[in-house]
N, C-alpha and C positions, 0 to 999 in steps of 0.2 A: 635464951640466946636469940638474936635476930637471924633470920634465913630465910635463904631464897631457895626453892624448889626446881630443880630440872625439869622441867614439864613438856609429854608431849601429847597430852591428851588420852594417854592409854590407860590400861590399868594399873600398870610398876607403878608410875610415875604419880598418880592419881593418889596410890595408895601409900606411898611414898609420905605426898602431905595427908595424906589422913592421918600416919603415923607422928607426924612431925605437931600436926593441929591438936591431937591426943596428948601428946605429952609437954602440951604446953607451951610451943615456941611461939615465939614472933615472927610467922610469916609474911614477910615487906614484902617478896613478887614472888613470882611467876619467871620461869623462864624459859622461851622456848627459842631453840636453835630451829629453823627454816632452810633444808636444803635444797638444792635445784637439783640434785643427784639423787637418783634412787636409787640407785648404788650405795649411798654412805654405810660407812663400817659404825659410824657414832651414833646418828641420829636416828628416831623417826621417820618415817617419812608420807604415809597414804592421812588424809585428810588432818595435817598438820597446820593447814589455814584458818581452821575451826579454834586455834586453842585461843584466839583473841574472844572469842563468844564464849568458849567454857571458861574465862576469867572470869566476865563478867556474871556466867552462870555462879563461879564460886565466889563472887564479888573479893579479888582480891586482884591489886594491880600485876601489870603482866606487861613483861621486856620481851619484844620479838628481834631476833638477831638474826641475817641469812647468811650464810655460808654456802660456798661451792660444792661440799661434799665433798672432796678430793681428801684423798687416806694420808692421816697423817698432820697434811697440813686444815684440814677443820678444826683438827685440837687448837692452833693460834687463835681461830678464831670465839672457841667458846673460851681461850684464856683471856682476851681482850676484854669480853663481857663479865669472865668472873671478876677482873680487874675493876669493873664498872662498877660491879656491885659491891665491892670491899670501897672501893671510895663514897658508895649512898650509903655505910654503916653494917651492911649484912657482915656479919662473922661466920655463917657455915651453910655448905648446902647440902641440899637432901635428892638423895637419886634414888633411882628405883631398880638397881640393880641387884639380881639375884644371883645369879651364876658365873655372868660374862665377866671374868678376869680382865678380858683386853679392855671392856670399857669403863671399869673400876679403877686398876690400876691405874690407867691414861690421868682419869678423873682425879684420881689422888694426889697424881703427881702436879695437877695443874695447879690443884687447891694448897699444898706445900709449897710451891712455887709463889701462887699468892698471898700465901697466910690466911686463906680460909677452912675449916674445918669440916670433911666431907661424912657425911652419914648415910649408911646405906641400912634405911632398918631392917629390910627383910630379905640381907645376904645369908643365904644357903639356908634360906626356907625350906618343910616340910612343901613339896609344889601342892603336894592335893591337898593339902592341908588348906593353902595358901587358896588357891580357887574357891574350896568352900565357903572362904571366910568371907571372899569378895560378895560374891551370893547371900550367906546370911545376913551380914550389913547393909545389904538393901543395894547397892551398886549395880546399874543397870548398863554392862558393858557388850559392846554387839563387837563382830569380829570384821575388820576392815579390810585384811588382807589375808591370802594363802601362799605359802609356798613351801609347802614336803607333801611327798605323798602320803595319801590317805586322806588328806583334806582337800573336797572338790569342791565346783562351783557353787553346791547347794550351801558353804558352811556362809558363805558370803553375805552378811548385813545379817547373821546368826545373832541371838542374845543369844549371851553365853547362862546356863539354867541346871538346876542339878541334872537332868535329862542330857544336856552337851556334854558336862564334863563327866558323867559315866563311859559315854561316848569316847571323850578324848580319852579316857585311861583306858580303854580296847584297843583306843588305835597306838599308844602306847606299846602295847602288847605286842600290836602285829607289826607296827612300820616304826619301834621308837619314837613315835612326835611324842617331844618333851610335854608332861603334864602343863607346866607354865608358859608353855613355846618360846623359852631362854635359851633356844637352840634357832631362834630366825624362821620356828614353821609357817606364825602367825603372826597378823598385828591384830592391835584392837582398839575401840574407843568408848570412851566412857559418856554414858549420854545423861547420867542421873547418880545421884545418891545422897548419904545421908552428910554430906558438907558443904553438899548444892540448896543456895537458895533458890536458884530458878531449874527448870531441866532443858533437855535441849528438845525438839523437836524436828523430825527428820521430813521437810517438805519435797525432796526429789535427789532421787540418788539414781546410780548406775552400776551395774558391774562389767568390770573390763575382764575375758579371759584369755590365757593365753596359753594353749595346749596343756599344760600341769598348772601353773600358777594363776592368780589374779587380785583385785584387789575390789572394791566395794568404796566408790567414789559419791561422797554427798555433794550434791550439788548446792542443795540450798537448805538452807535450814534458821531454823527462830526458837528464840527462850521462851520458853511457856511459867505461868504459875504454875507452883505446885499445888497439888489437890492436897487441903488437911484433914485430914481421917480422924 
């Protein structure tokens, strides 16, 4: 089947087309929704700029689409682009949702709506399961945003390592942050693995905090070769 991937650079989404590249599809793009609201209930959003360069890290072409973020009405706008993509040939896309009903269903409904075919392969994942796997595939994912308690400014531009997610399944324990963070504790970015031909390279970043929250902003960044072992 031809497909286009929802991509926002994180790890769902990332591992999303790995599942998608594993079993064989034709992945034609990339797609990433761009919002001006960091507010969105739908999207992404901390260094969502970047996913033009992890394209090209995973040399695969890539539709960037921006939206206002506004609840609701941003679903128009990712149904416009699903539309776009049913008329370049794609028949299904692949998301990276695990838990989030609200963004699943939306998504389902948009794809019936179009006549495209929605795949979410690693809905209602084992989560710790799911973390290790990211980890033993080699996937080099650092963490770009915080927001629940238990997670402070130190977790900020974290690779996440079997050492972090022991970590997160404590905090787990004590404050609930979801093992997967499908509850909005965390975002994340993927900066390497094994579907990448090039990795990324992190030349200057920043962290913004803001009392409980914050996020871990790249400023600038470049693909590197990879090293072959």
């Amino acid at each position: 089947m031809k497909v286009a991937v929802l991509f926002s650079g994180g790890k769902d989404s990332t591992m999303a087309l790995y599942n998608a590249l594993e079993s064989g599809e034709e992945v034609e793009y990339l797609l990433s929704m761009r919002s001006v609201n960091d507010e969105s209930y739908m999207f992404h959003v901390p260094n969502i700029h970047l996913t033009d360069m992890l394209a090209e890290a995973l040399e695969i072409p890539i539709i960037i689409a921006n939206t206002n973020g506004v609840k609701e009405e941003e679903l128009e706008d990712l149904k416009r682009e699903f539309q776009k993509l049913k008329d370049l040939g794609v028949e299904g896309i692949y998301t990276g949702a695990l838990y989030s009903q609200y963004q699943k269903s939306r998504i389902e409904k948009l794809g019936e709506e179009v006549g495209l075919e929605i795949v979410s392969p690693y809905w209602h994942v084992d989560e710790l399961q799911y973390m290790k796997e990211i980890v033993e595939l080699g996937f080099r994912v650092i963490i770009s945003g915080v927001f629940a308690e238990g997670l402070d400014e130190s977790w900020l531009g974290r690779e996440i390592d079997d050492k972090a997610i022991e970590q997160i399944v404590e905090l787990n324990k004590k404050y609930y942050v979801d093992i997967a963070f499908e509850g909005g504790e965390a975002e994340t970015l993927v900066l390497d693995g094994p579907i990448f031909k090039k990795s990324i390279k992190i030349l200057d970043a920043k962290k913004e905090w803001n009392v409980d929250n914050g996020v871990y902003i790249i400023e600038s960044a470049m693909l590197e070769d990879k090293q072959i072992i």
